[in-house]
PDB file of N, CA, C and O in Angstrom:
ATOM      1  N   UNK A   1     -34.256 -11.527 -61.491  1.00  0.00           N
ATOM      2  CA  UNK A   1     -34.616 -10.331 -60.744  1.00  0.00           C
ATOM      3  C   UNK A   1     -34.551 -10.536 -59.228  1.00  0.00           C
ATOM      4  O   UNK A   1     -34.285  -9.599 -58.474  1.00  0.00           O
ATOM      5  N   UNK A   2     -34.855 -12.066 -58.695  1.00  0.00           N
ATOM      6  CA  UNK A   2     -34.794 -12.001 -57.449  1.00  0.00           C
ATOM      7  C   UNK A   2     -33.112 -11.553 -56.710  1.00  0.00           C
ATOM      8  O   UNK A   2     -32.930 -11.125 -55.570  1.00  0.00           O
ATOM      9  N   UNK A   3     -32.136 -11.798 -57.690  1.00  0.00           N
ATOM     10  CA  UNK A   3     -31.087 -11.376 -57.187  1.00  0.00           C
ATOM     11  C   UNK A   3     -30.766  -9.936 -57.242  1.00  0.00           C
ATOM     12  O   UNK A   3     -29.806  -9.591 -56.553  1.00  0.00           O
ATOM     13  N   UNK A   4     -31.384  -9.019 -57.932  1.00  0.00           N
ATOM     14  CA  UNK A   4     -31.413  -7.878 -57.774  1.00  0.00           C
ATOM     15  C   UNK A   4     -31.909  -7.510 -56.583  1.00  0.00           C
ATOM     16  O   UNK A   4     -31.198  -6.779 -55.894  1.00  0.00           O
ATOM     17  N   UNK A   5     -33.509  -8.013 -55.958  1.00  0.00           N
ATOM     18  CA  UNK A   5     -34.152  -7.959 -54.742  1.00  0.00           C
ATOM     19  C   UNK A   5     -33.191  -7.863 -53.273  1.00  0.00           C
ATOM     20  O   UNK A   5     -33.369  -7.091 -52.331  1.00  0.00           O
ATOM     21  N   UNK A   6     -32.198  -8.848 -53.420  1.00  0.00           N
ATOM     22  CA  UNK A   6     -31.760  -9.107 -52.601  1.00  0.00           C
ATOM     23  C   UNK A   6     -30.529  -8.639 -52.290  1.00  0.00           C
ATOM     24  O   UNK A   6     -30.027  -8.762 -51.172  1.00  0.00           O
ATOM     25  N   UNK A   7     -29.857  -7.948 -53.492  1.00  0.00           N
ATOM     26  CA  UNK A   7     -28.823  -6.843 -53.146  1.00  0.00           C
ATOM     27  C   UNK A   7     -29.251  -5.917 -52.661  1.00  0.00           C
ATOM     28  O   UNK A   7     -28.797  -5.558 -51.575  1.00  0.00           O
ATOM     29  N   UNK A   8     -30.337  -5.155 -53.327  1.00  0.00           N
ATOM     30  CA  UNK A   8     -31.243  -4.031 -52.657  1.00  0.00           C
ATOM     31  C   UNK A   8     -31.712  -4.436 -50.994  1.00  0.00           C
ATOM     32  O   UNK A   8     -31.886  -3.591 -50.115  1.00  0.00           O
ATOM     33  N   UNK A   9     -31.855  -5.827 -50.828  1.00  0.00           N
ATOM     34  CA  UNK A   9     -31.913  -5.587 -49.419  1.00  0.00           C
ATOM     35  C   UNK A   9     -30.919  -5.502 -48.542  1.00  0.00           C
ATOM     36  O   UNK A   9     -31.005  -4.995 -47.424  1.00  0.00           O
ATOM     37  N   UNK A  10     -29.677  -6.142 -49.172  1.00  0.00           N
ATOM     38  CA  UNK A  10     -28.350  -6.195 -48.429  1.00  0.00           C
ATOM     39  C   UNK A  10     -27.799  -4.888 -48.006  1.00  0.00           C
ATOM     40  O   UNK A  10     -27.101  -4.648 -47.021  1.00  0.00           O
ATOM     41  N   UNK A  11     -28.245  -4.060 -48.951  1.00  0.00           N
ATOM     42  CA  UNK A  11     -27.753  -2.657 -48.771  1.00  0.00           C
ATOM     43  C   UNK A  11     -28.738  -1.731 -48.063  1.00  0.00           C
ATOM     44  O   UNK A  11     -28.316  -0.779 -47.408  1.00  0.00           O
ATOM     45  N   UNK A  12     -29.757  -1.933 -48.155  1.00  0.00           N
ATOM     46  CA  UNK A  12     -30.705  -1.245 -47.589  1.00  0.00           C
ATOM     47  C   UNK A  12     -31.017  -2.000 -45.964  1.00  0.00           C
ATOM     48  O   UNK A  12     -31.585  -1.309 -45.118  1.00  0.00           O
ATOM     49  N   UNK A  13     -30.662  -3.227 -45.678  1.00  0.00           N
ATOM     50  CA  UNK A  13     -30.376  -3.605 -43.992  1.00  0.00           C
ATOM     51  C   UNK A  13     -29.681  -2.994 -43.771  1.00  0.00           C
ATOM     52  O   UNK A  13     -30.041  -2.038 -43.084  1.00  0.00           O
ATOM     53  N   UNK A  14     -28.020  -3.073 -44.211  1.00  0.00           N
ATOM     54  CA  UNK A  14     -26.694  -2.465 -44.009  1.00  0.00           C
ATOM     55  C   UNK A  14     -27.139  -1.041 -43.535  1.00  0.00           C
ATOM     56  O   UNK A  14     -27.021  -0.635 -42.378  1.00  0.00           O
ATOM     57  N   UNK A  15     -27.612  -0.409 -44.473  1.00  0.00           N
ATOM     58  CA  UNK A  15     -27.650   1.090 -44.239  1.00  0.00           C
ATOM     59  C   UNK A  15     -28.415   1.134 -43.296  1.00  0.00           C
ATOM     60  O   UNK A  15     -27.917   1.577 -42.261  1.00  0.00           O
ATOM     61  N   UNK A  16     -29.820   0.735 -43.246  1.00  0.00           N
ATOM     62  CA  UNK A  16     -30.638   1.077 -42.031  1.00  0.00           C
ATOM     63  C   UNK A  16     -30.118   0.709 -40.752  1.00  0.00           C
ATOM     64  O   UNK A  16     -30.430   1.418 -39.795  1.00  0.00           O
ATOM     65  N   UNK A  17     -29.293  -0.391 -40.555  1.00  0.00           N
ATOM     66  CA  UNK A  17     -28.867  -1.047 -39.142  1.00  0.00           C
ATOM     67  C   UNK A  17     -27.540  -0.002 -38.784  1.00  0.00           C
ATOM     68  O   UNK A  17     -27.238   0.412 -37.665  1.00  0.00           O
ATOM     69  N   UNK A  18     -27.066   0.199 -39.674  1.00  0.00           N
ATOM     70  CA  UNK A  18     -25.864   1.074 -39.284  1.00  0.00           C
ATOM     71  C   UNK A  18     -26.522   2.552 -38.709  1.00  0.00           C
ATOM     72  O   UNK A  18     -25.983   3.183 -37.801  1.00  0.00           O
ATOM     73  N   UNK A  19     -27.792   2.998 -39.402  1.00  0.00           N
ATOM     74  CA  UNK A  19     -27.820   4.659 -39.113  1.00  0.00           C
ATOM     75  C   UNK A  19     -28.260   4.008 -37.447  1.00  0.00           C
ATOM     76  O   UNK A  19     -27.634   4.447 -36.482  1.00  0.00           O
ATOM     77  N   UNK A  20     -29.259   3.055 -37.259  1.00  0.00           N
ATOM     78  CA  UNK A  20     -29.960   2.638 -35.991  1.00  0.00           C
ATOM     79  C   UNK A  20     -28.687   2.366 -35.185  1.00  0.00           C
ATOM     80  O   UNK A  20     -28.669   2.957 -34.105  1.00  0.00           O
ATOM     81  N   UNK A  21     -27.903   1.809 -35.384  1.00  0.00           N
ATOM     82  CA  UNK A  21     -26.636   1.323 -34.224  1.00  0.00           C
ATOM     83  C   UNK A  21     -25.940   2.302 -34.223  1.00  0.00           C
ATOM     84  O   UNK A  21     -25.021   2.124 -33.425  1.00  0.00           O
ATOM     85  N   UNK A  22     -25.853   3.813 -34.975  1.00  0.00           N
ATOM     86  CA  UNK A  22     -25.283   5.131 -34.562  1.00  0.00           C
ATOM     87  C   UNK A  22     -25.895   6.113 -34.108  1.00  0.00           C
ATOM     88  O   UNK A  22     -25.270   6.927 -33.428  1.00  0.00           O
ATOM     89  N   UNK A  23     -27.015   6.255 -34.316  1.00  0.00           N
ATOM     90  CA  UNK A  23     -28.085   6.790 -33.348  1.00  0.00           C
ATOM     91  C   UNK A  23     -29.099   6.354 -32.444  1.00  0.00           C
ATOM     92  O   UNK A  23     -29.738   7.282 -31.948  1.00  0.00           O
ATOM     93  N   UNK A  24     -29.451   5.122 -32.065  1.00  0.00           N
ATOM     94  CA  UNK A  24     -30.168   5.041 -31.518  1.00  0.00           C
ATOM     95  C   UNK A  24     -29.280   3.644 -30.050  1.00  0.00           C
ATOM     96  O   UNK A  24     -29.051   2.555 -30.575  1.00  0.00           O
ATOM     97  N   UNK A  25     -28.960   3.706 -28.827  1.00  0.00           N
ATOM     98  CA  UNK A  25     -28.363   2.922 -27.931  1.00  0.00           C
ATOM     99  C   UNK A  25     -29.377   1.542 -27.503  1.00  0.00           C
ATOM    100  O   UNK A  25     -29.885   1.448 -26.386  1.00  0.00           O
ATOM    101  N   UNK A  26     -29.493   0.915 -28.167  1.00  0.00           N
ATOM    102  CA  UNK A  26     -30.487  -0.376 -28.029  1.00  0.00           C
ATOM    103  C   UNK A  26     -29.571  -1.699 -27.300  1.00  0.00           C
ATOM    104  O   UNK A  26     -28.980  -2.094 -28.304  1.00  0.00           O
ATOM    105  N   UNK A  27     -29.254  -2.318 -26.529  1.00  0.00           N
ATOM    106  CA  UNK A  27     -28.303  -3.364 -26.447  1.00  0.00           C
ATOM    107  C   UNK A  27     -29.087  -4.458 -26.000  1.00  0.00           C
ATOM    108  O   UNK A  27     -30.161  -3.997 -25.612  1.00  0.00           O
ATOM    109  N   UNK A  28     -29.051  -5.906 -25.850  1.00  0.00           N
ATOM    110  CA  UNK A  28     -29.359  -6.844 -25.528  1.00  0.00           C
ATOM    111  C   UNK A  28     -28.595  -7.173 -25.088  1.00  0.00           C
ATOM    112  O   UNK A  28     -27.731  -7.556 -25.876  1.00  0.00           O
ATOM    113  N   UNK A  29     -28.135  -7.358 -23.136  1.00  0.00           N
ATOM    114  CA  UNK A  29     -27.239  -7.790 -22.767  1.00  0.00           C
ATOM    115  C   UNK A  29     -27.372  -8.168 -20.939  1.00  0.00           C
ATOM    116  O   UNK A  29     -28.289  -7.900 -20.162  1.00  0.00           O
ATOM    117  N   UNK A  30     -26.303  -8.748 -20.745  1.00  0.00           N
ATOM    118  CA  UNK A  30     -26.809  -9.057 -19.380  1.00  0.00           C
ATOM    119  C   UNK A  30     -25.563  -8.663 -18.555  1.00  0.00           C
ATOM    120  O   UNK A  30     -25.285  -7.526 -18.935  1.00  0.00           O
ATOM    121  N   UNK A  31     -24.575  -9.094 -17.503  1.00  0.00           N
ATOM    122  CA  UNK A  31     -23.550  -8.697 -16.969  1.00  0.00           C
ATOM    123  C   UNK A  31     -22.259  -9.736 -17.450  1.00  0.00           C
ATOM    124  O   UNK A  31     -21.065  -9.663 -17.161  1.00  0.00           O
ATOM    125  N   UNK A  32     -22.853 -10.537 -18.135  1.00  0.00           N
ATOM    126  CA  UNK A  32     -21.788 -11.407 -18.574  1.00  0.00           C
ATOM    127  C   UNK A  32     -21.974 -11.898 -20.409  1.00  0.00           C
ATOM    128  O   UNK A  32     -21.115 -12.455 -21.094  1.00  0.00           O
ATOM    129  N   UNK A  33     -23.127 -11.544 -20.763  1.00  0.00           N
ATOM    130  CA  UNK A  33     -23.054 -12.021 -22.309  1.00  0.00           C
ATOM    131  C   UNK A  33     -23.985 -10.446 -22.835  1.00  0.00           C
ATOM    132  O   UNK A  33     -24.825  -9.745 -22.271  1.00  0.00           O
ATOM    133  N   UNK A  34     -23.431 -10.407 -23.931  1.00  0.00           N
ATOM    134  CA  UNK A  34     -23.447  -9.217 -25.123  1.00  0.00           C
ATOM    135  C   UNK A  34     -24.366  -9.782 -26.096  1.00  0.00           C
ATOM    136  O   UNK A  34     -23.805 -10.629 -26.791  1.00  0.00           O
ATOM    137  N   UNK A  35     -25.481  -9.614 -26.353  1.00  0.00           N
ATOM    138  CA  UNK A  35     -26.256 -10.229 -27.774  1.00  0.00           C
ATOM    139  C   UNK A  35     -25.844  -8.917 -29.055  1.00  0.00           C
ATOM    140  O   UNK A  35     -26.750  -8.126 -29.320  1.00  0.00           O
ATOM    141  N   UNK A  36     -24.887  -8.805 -29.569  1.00  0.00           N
ATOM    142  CA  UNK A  36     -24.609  -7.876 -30.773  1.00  0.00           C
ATOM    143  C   UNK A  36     -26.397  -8.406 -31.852  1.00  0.00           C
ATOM    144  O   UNK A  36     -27.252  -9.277 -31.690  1.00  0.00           O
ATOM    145  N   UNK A  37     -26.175  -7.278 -32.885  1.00  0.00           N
ATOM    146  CA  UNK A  37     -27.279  -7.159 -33.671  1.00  0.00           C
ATOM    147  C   UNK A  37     -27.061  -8.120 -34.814  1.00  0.00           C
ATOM    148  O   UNK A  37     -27.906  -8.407 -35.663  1.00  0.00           O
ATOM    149  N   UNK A  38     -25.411  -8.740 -34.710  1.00  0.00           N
ATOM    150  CA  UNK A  38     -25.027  -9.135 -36.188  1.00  0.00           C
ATOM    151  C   UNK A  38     -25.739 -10.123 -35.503  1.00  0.00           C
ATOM    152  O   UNK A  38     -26.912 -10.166 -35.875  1.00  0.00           O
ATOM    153  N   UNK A  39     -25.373 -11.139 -34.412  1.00  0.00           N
ATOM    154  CA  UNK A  39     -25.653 -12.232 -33.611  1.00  0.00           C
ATOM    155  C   UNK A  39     -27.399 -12.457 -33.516  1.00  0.00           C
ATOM    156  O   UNK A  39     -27.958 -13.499 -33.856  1.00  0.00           O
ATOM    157  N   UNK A  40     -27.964 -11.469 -33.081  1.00  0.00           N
ATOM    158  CA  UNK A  40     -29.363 -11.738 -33.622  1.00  0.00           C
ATOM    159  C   UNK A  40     -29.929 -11.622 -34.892  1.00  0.00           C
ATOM    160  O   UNK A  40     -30.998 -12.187 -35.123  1.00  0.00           O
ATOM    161  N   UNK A  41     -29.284 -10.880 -35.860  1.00  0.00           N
ATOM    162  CA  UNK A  41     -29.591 -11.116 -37.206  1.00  0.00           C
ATOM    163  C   UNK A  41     -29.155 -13.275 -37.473  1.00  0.00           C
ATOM    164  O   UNK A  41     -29.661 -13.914 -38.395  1.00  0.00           O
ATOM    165  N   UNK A  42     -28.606 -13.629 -36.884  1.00  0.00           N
ATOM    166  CA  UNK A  42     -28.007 -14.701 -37.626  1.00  0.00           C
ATOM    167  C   UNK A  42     -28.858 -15.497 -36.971  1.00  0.00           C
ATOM    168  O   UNK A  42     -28.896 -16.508 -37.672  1.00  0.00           O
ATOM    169  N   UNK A  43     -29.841 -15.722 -35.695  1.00  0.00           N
ATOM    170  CA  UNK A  43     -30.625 -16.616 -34.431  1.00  0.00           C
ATOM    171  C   UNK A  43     -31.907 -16.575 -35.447  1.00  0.00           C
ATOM    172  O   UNK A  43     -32.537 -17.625 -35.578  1.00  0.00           O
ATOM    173  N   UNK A  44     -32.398 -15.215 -36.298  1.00  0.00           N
ATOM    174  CA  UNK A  44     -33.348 -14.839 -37.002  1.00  0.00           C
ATOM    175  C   UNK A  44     -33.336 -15.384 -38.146  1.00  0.00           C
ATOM    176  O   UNK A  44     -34.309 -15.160 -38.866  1.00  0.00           O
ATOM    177  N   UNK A  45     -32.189 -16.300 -38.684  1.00  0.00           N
ATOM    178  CA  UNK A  45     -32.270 -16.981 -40.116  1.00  0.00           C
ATOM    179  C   UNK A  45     -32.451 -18.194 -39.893  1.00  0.00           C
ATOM    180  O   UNK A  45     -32.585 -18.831 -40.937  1.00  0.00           O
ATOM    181  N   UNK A  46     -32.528 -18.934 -38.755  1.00  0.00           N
ATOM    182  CA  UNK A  46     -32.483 -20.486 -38.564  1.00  0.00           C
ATOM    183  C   UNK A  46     -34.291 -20.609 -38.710  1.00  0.00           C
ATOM    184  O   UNK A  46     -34.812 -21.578 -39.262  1.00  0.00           O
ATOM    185  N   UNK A  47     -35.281 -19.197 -37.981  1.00  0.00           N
ATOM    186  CA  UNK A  47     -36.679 -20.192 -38.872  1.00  0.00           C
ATOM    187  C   UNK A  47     -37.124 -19.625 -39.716  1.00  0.00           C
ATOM    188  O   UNK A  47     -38.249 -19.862 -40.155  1.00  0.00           O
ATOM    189  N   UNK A  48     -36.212 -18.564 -40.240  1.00  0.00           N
ATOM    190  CA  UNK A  48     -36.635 -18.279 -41.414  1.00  0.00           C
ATOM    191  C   UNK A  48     -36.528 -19.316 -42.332  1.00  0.00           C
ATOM    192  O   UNK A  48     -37.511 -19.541 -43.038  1.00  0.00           O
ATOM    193  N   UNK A  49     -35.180 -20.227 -42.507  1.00  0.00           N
ATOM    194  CA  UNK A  49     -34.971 -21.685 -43.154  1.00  0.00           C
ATOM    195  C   UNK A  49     -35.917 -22.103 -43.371  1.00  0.00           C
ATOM    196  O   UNK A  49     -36.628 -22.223 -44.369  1.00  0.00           O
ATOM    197  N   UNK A  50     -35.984 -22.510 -41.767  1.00  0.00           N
ATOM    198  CA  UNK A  50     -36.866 -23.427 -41.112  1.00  0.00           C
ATOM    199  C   UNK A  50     -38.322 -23.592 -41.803  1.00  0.00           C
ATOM    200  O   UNK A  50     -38.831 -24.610 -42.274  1.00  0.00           O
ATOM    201  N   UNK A  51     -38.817 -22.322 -41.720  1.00  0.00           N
ATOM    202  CA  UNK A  51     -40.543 -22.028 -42.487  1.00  0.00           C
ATOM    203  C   UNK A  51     -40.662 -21.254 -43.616  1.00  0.00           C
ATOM    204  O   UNK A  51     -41.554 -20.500 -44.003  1.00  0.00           O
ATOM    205  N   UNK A  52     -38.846 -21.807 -44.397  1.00  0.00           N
ATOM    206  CA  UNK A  52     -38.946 -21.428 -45.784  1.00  0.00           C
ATOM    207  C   UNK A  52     -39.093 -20.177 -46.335  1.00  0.00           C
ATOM    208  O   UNK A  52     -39.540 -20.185 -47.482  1.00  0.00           O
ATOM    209  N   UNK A  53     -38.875 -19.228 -45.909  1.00  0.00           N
ATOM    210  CA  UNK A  53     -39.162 -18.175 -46.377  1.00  0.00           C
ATOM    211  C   UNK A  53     -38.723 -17.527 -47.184  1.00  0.00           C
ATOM    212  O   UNK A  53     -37.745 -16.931 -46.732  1.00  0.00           O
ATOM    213  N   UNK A  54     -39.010 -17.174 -48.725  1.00  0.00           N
ATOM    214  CA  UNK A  54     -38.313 -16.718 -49.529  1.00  0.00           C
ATOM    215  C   UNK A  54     -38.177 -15.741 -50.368  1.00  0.00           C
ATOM    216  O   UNK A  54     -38.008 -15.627 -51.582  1.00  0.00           O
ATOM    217  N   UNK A  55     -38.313 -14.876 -49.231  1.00  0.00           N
ATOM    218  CA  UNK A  55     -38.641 -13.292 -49.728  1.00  0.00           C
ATOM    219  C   UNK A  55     -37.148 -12.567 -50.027  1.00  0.00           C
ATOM    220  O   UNK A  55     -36.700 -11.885 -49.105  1.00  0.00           O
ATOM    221  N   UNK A  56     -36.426 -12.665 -51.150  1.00  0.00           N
ATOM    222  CA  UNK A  56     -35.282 -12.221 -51.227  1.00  0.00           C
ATOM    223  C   UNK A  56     -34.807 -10.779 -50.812  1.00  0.00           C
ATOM    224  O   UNK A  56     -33.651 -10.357 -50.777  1.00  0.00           O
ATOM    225  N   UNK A  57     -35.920 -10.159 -50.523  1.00  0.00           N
ATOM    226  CA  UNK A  57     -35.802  -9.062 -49.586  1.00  0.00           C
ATOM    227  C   UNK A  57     -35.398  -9.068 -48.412  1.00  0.00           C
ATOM    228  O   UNK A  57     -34.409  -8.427 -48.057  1.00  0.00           O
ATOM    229  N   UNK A  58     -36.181  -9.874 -47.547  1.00  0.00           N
ATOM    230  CA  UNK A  58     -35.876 -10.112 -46.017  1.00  0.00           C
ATOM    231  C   UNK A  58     -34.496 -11.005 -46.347  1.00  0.00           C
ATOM    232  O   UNK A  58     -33.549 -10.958 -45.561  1.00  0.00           O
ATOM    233  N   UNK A  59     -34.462 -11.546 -47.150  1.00  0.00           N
ATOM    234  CA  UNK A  59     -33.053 -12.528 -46.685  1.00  0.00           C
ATOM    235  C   UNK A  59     -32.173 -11.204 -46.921  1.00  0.00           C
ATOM    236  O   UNK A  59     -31.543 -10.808 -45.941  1.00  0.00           O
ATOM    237  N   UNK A  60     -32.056 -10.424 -48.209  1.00  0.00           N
ATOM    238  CA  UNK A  60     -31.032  -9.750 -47.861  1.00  0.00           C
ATOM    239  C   UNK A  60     -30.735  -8.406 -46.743  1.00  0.00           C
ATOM    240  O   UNK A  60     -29.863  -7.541 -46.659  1.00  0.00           O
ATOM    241  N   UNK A  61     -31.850  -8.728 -46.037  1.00  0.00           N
ATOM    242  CA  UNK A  61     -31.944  -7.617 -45.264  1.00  0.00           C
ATOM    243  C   UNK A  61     -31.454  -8.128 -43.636  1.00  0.00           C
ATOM    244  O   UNK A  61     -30.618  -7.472 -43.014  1.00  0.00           O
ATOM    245  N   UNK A  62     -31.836  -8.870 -43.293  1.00  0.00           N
ATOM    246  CA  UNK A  62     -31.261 -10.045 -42.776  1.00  0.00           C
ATOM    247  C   UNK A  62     -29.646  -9.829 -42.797  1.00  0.00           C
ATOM    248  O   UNK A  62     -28.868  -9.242 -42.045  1.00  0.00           O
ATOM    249  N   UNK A  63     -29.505 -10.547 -43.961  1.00  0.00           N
ATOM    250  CA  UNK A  63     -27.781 -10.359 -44.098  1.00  0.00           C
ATOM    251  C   UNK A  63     -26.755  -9.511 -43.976  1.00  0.00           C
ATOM    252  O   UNK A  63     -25.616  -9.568 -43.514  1.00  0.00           O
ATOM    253  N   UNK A  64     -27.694  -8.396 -44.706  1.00  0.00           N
ATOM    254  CA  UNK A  64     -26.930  -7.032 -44.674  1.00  0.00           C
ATOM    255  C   UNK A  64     -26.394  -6.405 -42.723  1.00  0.00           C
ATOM    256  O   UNK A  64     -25.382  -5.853 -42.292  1.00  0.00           O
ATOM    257  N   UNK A  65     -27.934  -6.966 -41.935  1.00  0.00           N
ATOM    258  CA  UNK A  65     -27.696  -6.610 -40.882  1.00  0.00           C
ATOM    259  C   UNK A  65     -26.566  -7.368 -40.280  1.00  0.00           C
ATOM    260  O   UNK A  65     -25.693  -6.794 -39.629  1.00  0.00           O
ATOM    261  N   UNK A  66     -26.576  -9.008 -40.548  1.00  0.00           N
ATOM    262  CA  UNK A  66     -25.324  -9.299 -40.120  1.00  0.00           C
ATOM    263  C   UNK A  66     -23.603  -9.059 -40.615  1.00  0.00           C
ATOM    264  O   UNK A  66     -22.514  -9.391 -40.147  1.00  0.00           O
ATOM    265  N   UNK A  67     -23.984  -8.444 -41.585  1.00  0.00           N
ATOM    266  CA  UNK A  67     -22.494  -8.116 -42.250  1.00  0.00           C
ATOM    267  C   UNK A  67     -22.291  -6.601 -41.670  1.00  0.00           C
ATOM    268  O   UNK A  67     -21.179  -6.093 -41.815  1.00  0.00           O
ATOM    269  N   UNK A  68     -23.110  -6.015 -41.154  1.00  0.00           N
ATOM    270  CA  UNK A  68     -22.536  -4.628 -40.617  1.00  0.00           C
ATOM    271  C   UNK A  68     -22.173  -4.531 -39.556  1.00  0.00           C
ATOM    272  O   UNK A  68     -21.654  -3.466 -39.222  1.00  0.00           O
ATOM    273  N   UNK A  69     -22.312  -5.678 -38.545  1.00  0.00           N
ATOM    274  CA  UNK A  69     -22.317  -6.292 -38.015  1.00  0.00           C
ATOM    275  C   UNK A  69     -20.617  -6.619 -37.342  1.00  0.00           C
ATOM    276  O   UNK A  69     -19.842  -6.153 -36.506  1.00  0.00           O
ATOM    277  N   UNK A  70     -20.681  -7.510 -38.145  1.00  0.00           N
ATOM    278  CA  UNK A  70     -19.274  -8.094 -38.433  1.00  0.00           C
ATOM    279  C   UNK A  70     -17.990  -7.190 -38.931  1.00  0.00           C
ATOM    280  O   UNK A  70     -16.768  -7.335 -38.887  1.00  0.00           O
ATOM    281  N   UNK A  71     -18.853  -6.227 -39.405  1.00  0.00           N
ATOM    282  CA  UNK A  71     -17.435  -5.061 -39.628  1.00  0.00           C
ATOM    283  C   UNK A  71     -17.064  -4.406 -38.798  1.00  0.00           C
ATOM    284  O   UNK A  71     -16.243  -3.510 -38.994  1.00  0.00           O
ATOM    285  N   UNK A  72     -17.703  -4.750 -37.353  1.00  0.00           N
ATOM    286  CA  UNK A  72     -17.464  -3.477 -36.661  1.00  0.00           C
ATOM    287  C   UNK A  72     -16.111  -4.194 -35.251  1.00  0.00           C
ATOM    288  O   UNK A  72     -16.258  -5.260 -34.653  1.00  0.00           O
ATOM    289  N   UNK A  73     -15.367  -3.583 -35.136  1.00  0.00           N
ATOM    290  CA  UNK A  73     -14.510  -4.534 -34.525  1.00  0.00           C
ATOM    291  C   UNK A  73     -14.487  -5.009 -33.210  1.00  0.00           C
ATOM    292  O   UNK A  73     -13.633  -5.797 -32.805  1.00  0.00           O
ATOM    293  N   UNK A  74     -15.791  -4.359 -32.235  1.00  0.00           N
ATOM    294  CA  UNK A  74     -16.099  -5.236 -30.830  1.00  0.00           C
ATOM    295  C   UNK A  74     -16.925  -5.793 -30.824  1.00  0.00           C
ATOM    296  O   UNK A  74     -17.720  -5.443 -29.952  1.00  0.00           O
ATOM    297  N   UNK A  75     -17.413  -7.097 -31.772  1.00  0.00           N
ATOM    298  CA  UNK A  75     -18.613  -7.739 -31.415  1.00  0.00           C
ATOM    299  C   UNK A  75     -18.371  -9.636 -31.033  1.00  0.00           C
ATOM    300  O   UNK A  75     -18.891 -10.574 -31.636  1.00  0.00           O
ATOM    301  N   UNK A  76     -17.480  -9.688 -29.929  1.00  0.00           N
ATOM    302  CA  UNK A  76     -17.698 -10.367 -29.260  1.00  0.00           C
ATOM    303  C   UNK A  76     -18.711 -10.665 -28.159  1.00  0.00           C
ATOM    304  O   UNK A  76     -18.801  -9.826 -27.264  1.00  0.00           O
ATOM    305  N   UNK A  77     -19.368 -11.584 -28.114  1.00  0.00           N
ATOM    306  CA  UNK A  77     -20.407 -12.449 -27.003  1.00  0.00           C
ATOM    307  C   UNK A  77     -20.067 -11.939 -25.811  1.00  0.00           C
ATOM    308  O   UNK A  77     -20.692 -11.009 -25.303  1.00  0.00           O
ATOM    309  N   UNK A  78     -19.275 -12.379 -25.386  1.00  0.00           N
ATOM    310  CA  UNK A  78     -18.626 -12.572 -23.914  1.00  0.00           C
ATOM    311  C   UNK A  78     -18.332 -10.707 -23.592  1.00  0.00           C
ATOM    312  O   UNK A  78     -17.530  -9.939 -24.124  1.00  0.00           O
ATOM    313  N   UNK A  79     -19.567 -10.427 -22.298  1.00  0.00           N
ATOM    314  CA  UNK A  79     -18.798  -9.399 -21.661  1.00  0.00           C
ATOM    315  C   UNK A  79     -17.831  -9.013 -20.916  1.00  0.00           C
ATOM    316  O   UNK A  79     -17.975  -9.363 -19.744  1.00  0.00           O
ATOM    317  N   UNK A  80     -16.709  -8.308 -21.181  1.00  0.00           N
ATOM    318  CA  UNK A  80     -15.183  -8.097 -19.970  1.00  0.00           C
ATOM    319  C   UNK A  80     -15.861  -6.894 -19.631  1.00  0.00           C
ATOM    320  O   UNK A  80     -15.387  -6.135 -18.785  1.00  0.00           O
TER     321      UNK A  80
END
């Protein structure tokens, strides 16, 4: 069942991060570096590791945010 948990979260990050990154203008950025959402979804799994956490929810929610992430085709670091 926990892998059920965690599709349900994959899809339910996905969806929520996508409606938030089409309606709502949030950026983390400075004049030369871009923090995308996939990029902080992924800074957010090193203590989750870290302090074990194994809520197959948050991991897939987590993930989902970085895979929506990654689909989108300007999410390079570096600002031009």
């Amino acid at each position: 069942m926990e892998f059920g948990l965690y599709s349900l979260g994959i899809v339910l990050g996905f969806a929520i991060v996508r409606w938030l990154t089409e309606n709502i203008k949030f950026h983390v950025r400075s004049n030369s570096i871009w923090l995308h959402h996939w990029i902080l979804a992924f800074i957010m799994m090193f203590p989750l590791f870290y302090f074990e956490m194994n809520s197959p929810v948050v991991w897939g929610a987590i993930t989902g945010t970085a895979l929506e992430g990654l689909g989108r085709k300007n999410w390079s670091i570096r600002r031009k």
